[in-house]
N, CA, C and O atoms as a printed pandas DataFrame, in Angstrom:
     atom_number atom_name residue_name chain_id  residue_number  x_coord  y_coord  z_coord
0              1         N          UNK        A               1   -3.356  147.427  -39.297
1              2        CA          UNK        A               1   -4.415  147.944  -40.133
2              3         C          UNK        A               1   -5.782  147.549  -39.588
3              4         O          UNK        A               1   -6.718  148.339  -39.710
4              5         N          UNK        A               2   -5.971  146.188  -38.900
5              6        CA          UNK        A               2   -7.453  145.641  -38.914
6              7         C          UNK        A               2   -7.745  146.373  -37.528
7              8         O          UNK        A               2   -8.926  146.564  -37.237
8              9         N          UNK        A               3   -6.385  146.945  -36.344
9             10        CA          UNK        A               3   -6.490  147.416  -35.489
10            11         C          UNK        A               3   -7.217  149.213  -35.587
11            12         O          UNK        A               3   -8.057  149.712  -34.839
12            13         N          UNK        A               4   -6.563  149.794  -36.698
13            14        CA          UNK        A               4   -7.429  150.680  -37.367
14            15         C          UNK        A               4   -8.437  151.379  -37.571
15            16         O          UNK        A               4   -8.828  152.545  -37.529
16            17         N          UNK        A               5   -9.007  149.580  -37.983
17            18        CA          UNK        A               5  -10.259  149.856  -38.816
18            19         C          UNK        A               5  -11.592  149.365  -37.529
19            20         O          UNK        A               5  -12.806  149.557  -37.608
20            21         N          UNK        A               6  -10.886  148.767  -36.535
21            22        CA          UNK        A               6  -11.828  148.503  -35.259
22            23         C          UNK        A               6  -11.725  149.972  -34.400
23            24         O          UNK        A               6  -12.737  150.452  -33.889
24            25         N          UNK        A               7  -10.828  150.418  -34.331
25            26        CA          UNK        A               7  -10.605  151.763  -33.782
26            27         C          UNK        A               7  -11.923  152.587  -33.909
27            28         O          UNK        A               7  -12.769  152.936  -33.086
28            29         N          UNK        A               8  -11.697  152.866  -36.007
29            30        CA          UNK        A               8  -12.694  153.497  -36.800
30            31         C          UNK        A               8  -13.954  153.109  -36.400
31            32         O          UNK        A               8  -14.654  154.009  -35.937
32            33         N          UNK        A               9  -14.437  151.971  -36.460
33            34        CA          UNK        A               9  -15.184  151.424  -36.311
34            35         C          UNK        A               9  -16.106  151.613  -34.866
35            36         O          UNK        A               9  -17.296  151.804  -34.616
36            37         N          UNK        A              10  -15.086  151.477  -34.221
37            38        CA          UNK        A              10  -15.807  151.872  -32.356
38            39         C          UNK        A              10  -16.024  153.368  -32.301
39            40         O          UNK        A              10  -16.808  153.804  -31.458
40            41         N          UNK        A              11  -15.438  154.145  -33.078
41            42        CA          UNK        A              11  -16.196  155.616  -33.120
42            43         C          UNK        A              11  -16.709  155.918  -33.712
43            44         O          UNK        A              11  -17.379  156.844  -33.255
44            45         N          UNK        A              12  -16.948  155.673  -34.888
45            46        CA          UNK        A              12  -17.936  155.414  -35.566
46            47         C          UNK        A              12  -19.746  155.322  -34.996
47            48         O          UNK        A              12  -20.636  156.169  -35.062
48            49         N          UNK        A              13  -19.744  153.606  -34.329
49            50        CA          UNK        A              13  -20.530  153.555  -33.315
50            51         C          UNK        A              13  -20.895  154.159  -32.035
51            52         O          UNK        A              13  -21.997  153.956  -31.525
52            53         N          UNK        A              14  -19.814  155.050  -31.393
53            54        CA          UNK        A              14  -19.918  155.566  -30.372
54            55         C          UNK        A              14  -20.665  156.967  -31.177
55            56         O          UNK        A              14  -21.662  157.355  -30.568
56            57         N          UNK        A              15  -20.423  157.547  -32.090
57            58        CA          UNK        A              15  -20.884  158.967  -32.366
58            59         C          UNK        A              15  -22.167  158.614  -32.663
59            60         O          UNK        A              15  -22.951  159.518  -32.375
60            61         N          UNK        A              16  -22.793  157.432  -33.231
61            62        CA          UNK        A              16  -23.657  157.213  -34.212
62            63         C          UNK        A              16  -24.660  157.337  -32.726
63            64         O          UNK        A              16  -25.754  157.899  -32.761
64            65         N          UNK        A              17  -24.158  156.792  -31.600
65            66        CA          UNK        A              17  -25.151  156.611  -30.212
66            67         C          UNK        A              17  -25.025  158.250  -29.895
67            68         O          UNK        A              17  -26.181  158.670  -29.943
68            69         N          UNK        A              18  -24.328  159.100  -29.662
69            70        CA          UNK        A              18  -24.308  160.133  -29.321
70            71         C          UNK        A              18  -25.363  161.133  -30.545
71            72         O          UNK        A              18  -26.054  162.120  -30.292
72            73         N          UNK        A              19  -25.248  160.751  -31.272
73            74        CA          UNK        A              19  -26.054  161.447  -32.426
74            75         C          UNK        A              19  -27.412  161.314  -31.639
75            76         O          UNK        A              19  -28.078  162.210  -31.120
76            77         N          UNK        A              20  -27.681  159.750  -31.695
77            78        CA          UNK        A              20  -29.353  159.420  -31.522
78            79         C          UNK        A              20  -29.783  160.232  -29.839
79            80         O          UNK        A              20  -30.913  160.698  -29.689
80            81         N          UNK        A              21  -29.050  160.281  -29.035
81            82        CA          UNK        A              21  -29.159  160.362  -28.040
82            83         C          UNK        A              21  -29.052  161.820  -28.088
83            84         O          UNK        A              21  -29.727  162.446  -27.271
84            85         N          UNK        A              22  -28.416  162.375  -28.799
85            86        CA          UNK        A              22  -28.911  164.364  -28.971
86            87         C          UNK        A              22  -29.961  164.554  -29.651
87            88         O          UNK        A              22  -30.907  165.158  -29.146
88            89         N          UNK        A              23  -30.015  163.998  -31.151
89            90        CA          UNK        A              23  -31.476  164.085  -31.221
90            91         C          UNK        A              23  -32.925  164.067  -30.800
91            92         O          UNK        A              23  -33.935  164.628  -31.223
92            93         N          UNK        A              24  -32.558  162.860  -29.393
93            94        CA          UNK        A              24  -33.739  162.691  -28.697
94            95         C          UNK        A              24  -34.066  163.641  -27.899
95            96         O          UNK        A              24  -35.222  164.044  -27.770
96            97         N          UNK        A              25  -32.774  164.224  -27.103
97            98        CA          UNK        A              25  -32.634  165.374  -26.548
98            99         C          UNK        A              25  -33.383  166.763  -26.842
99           100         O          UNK        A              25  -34.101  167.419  -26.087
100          101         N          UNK        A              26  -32.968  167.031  -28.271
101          102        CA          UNK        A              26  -33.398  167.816  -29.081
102          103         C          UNK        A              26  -34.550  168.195  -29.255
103          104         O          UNK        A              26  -34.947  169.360  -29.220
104          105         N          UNK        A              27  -35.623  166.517  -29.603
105          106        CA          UNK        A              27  -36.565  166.747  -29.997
106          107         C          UNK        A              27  -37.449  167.037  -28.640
107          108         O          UNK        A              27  -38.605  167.439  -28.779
108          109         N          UNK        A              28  -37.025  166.878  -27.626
109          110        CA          UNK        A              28  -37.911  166.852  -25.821
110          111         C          UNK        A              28  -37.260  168.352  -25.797
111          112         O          UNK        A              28  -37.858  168.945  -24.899
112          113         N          UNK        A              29  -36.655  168.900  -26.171
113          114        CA          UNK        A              29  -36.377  170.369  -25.804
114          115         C          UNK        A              29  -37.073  171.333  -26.420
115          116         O          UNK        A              29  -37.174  172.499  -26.036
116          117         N          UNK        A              30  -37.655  170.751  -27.577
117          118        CA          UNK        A              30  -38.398  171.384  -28.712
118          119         C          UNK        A              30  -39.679  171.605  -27.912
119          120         O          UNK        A              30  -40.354  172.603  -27.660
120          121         N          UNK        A              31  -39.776  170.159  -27.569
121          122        CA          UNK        A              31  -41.433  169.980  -27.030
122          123         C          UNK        A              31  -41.359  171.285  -25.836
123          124         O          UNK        A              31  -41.978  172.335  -25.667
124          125         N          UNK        A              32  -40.687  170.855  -25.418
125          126        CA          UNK        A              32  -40.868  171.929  -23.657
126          127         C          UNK        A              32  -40.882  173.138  -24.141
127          128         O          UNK        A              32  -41.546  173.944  -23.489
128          129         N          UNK        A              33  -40.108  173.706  -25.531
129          130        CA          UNK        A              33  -40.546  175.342  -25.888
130          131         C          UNK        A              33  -41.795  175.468  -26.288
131          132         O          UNK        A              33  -42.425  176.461  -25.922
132          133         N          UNK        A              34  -42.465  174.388  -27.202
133          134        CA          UNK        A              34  -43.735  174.423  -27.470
134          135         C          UNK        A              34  -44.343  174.409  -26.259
135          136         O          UNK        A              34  -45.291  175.184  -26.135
136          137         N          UNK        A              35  -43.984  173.588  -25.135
137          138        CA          UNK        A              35  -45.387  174.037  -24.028
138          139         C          UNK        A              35  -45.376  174.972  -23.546
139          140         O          UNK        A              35  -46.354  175.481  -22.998
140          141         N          UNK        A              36  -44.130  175.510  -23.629
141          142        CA          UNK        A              36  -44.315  176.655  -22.285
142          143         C          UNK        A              36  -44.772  178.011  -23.346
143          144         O          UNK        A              36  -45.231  179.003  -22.779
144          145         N          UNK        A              37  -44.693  178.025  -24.263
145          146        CA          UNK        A              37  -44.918  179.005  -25.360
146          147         C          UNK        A              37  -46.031  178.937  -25.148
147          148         O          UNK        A              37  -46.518  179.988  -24.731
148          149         N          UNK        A              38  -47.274  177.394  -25.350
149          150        CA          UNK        A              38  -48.392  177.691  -24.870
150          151         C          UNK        A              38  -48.917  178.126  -23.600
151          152         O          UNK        A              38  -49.851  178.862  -23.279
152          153         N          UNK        A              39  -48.277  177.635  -23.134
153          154        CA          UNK        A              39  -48.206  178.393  -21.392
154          155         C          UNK        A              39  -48.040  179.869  -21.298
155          156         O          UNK        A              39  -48.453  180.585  -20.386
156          157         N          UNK        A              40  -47.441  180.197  -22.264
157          158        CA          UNK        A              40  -47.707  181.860  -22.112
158          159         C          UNK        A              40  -48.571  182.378  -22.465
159          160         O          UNK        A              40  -49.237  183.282  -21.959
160          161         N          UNK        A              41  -48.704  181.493  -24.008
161          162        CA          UNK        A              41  -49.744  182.496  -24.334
162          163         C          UNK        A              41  -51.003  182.228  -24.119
163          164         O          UNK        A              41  -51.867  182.827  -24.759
164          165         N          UNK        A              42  -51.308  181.324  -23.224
165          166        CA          UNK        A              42  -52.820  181.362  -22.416
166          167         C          UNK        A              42  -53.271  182.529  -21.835
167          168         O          UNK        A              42  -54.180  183.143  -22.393
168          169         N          UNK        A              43  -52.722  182.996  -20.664
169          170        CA          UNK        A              43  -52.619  184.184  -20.518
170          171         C          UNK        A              43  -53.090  185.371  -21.480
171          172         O          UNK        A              43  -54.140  186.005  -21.570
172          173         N          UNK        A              44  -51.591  185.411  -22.316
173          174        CA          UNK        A              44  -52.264  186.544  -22.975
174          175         C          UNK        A              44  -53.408  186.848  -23.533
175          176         O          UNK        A              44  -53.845  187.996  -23.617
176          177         N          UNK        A              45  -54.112  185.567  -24.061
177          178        CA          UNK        A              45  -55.043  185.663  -24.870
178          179         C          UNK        A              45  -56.200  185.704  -23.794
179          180         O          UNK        A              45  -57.341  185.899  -24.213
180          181         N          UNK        A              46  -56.054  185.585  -22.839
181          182        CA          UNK        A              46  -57.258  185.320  -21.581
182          183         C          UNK        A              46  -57.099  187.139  -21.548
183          184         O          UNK        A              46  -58.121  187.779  -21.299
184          185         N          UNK        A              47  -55.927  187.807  -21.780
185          186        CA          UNK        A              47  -56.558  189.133  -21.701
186          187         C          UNK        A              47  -56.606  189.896  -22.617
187          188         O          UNK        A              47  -56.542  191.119  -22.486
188          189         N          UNK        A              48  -56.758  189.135  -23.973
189          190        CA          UNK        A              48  -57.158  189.463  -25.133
190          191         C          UNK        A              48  -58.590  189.682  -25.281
191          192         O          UNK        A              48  -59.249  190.703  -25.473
192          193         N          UNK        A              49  -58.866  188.588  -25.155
193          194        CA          UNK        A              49  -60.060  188.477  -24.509
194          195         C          UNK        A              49  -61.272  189.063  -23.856
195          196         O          UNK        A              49  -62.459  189.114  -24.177
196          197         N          UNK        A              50  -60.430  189.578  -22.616
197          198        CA          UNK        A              50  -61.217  190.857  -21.933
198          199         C          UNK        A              50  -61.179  191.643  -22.482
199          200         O          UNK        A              50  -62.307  192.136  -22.495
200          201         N          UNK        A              51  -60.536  192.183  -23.036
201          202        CA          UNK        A              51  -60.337  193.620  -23.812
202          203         C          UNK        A              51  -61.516  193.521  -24.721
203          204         O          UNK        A              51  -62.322  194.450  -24.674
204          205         N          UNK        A              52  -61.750  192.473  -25.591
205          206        CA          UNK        A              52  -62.819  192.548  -26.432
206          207         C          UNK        A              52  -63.844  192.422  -25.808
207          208         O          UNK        A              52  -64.793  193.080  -26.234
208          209         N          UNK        A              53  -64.107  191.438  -24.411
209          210        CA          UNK        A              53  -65.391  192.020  -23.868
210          211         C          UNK        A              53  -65.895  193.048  -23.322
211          212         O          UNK        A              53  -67.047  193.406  -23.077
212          213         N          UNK        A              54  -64.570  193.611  -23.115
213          214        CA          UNK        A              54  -64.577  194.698  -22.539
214          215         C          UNK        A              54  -65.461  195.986  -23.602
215          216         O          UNK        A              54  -66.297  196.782  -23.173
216          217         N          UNK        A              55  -64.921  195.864  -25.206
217          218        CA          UNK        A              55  -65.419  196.341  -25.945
218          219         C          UNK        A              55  -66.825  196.213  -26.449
219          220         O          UNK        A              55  -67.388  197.159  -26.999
220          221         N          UNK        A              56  -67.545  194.740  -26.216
221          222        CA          UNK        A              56  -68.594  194.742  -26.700
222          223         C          UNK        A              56  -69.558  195.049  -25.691
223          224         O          UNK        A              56  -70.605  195.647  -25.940
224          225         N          UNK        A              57  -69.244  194.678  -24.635
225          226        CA          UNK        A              57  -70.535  194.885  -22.984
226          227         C          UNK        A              57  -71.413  196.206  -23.046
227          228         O          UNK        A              57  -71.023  197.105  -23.792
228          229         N          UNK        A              58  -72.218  196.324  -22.534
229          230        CA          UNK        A              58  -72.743  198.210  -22.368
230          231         C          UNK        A              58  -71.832  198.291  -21.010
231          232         O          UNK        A              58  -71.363  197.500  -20.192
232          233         N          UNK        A              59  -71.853  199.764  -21.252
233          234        CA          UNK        A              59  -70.835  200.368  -19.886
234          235         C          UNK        A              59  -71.796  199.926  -18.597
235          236         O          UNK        A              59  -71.228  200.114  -17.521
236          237         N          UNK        A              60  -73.211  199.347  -18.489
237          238        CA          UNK        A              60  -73.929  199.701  -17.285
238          239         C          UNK        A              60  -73.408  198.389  -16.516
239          240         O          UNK        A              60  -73.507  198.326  -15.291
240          241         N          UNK        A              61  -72.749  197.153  -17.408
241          242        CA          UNK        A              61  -72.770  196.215  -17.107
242          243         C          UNK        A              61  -71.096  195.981  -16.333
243          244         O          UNK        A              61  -70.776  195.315  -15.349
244          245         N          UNK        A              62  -70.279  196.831  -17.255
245          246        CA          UNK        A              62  -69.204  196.797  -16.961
246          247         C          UNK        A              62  -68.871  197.729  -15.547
247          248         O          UNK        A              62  -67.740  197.807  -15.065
248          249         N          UNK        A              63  -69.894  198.311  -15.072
249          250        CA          UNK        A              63  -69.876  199.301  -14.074
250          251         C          UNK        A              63  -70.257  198.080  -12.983
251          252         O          UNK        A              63  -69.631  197.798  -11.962
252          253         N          UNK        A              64  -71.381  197.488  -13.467
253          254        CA          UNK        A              64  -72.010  196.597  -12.337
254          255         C          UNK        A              64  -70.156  195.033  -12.052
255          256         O          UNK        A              64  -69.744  194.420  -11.067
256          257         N          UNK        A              65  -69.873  195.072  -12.973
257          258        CA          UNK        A              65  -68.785  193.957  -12.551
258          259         C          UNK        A              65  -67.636  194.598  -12.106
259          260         O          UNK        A              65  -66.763  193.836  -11.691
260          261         N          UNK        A              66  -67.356  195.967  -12.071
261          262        CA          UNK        A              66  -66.358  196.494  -10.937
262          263         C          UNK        A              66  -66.812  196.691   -9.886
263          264         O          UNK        A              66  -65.989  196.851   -8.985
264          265         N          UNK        A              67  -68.202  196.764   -9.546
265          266        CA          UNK        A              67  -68.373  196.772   -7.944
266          267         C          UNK        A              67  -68.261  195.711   -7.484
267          268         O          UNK        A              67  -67.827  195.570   -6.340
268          269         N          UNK        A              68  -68.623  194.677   -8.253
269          270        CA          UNK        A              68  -68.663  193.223   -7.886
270          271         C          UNK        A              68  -67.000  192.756   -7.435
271          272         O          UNK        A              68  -66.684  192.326   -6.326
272          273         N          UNK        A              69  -66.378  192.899   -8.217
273          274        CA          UNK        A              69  -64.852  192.578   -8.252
274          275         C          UNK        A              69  -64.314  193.550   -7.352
275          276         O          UNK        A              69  -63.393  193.029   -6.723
276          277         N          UNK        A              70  -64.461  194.497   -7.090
277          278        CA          UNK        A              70  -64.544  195.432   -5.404
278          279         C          UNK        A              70  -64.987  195.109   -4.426
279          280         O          UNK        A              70  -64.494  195.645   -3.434
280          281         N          UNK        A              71  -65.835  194.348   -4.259
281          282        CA          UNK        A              71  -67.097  193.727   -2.899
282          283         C          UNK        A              71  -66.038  191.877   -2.690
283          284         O          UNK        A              71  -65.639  191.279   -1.691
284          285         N          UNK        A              72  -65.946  191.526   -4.418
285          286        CA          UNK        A              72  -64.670  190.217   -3.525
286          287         C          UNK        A              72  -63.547  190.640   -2.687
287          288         O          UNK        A              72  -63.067  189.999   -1.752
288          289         N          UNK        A              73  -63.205  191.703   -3.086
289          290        CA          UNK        A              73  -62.264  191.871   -2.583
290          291         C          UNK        A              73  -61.805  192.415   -1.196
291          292         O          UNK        A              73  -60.606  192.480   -0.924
């Protein structure tokens, strides 16, 4: 019986470490979707962005920064 209950006992402890040790897992896997999520959406919003400057500029200006961005190139 006391052989048993040490049995119980050692898995018990062994799951209780496997628990903590997925959780930790867990919570660093979480993090890395949160960064890279921000990592995307930097981007997008960088051409969110343009679009609205795109909307507010006068066309004379937006004419003058495609030649410009033509001449870097």
């Amino acid at each position: 019986m006391s052989q048993d209950m040490e049995s119980l006992f050692y898995q018990r402890t062994r799951l209780q470490e496997e628990n903590k040790r997925l959780t930790e897992e867990n919570a660093r896997l979480k993090q890395q979707v949160r960064d890279y999520e921000e990592e995307a959406y930097i981007p997008l919003a960088g051409k969110r962005i343009a679009k609205l400057k795109h909307l507010l500029e006068p066309p004379e200006y937006d004419e003058m920064g495609r030649r410009f961005e033509l001449e870097e190139k």
